[in-house]
Backbone as CSV, one residue per row, in Angstrom:
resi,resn,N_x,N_y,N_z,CA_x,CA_y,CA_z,C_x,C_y,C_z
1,UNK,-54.034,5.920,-96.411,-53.856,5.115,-95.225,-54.288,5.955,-94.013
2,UNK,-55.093,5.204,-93.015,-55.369,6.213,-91.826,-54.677,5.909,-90.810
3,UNK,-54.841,6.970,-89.842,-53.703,7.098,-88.905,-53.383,5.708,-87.821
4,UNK,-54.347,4.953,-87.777,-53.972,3.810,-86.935,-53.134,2.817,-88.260
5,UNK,-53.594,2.701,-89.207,-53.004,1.656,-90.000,-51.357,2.150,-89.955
6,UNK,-50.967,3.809,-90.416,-49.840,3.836,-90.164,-48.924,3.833,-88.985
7,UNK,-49.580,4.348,-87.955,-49.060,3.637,-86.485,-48.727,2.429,-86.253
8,UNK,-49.457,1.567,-87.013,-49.429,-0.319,-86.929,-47.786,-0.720,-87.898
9,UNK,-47.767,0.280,-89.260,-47.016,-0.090,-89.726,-45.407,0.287,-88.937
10,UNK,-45.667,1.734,-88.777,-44.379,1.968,-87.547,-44.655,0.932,-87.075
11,UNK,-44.858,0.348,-85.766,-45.037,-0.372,-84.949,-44.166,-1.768,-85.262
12,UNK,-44.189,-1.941,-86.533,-44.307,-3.432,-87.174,-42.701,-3.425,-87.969
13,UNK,-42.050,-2.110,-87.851,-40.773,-1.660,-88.466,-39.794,-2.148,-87.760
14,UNK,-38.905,-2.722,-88.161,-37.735,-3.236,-87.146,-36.522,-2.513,-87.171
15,UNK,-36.367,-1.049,-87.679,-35.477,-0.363,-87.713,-36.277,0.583,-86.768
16,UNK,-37.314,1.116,-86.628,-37.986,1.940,-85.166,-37.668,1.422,-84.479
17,UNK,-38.024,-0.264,-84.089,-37.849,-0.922,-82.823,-36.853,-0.723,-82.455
18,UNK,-35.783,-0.869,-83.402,-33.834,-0.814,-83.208,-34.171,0.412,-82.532
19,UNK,-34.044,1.331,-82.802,-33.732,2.633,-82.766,-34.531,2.898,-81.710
20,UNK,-35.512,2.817,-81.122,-36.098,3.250,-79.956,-35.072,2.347,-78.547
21,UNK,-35.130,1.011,-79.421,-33.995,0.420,-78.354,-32.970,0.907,-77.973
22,UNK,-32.002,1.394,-79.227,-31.029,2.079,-78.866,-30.688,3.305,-77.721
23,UNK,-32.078,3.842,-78.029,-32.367,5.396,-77.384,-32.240,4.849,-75.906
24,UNK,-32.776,4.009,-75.670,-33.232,3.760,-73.818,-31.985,3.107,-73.419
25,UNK,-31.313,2.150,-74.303,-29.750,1.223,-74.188,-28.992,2.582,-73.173
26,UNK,-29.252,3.693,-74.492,-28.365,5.003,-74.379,-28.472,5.738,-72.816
27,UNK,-29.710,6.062,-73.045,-29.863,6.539,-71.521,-29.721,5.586,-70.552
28,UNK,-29.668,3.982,-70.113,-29.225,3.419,-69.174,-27.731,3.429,-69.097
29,UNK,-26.981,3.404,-70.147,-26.056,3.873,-69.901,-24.777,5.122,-69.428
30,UNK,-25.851,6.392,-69.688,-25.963,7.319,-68.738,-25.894,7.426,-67.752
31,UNK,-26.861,6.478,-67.460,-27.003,6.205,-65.725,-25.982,5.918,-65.126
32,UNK,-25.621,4.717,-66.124,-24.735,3.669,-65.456,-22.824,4.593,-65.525
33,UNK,-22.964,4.921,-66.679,-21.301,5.768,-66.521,-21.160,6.902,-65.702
34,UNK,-22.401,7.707,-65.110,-22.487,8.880,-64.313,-21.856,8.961,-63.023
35,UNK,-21.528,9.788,-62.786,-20.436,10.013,-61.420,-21.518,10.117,-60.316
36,UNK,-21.446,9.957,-59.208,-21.949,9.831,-58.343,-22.905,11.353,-57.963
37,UNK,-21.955,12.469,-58.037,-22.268,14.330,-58.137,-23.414,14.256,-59.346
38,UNK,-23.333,13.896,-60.312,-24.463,13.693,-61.520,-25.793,13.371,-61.659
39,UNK,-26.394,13.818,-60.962,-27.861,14.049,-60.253,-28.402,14.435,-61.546
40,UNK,-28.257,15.407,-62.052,-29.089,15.618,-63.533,-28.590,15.223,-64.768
41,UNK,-28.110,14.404,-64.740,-27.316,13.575,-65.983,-28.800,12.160,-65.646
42,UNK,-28.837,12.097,-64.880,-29.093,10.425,-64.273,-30.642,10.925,-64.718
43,UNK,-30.970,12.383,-63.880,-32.626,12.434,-64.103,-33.029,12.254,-65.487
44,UNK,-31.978,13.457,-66.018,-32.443,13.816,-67.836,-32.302,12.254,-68.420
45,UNK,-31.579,11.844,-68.212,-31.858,9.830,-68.932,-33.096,9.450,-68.616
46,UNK,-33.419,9.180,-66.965,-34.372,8.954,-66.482,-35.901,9.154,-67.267
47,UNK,-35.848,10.872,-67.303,-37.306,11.211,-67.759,-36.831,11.127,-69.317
48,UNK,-36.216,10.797,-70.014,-36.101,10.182,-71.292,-36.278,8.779,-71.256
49,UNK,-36.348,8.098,-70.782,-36.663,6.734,-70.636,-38.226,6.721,-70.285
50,UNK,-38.524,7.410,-68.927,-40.317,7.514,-69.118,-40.897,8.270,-70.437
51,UNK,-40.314,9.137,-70.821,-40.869,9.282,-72.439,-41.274,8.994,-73.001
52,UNK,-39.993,8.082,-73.517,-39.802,7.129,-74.582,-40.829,5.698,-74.287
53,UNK,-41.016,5.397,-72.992,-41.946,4.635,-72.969,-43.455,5.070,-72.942
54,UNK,-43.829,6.227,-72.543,-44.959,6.938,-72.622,-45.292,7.060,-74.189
55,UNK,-44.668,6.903,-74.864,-44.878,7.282,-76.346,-44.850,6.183,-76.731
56,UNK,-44.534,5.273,-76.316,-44.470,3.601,-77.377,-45.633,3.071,-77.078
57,UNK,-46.342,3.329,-75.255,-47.495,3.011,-74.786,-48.413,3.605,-75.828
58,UNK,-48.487,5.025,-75.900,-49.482,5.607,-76.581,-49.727,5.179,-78.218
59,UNK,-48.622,5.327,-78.712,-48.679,4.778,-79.989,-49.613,2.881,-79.946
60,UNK,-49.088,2.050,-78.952,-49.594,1.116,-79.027,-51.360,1.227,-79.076
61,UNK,-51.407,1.792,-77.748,-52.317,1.973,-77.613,-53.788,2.522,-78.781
62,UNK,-53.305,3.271,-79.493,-53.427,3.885,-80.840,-54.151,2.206,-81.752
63,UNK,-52.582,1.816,-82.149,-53.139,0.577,-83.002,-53.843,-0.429,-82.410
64,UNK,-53.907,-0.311,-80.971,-54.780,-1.242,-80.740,-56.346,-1.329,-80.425
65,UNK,-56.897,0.024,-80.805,-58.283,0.299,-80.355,-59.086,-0.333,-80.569
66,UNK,-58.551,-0.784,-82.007,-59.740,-1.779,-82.539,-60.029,-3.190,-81.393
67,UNK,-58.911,-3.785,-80.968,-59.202,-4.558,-80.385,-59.498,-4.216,-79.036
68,UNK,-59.452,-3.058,-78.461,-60.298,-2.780,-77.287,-61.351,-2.292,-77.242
69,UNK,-62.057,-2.224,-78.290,-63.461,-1.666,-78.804,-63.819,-3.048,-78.577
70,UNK,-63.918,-3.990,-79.717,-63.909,-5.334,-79.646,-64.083,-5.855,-78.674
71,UNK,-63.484,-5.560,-77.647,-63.371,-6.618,-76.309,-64.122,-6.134,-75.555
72,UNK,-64.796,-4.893,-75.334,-65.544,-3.805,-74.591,-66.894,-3.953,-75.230
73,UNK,-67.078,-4.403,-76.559,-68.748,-4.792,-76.779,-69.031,-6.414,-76.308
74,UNK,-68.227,-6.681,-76.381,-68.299,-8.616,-75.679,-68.805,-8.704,-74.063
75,UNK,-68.350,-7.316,-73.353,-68.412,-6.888,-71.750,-69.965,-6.892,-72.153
76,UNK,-70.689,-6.378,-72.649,-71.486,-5.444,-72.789,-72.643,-6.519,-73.145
């Protein structure tokens, strides 16, 4: 299997999805229970949340080349 097909299959897993959900649930709730003084409680969630979305982008991005190849010879 090559590396986009298994990216697609992550992708397509509904126990990743859970679980990435969970992760960001987690850190908004960080946010949200943090004391007001808790400036780096709030960030470290924070830049775990841009992460975690930086990495779901990329991964997408990944399985989806094919169709932006695709759509980029149609420009053309």
């Amino acid at each position: 299997m090559d590396k986009k097909a298994e990216i697609k299959s992550v992708l397509n897993t509904q126990s990743f999805l859970d679980e990435i959900q969970d992760m960001v649930k987690e850190c908004y709730a960080d946010i949200e229970n943090s004391n007001p003084e808790d400036v780096a409680v709030r960030e470290r969630a924070y830049q775990r949340i841009k992460a975690v979305n930086s990495m779901m982008t990329r991964l997408q991005s990944v399985a989806d080349s094919d169709k932006i190849k695709d759509k980029s010879w149609k420009i053309l």
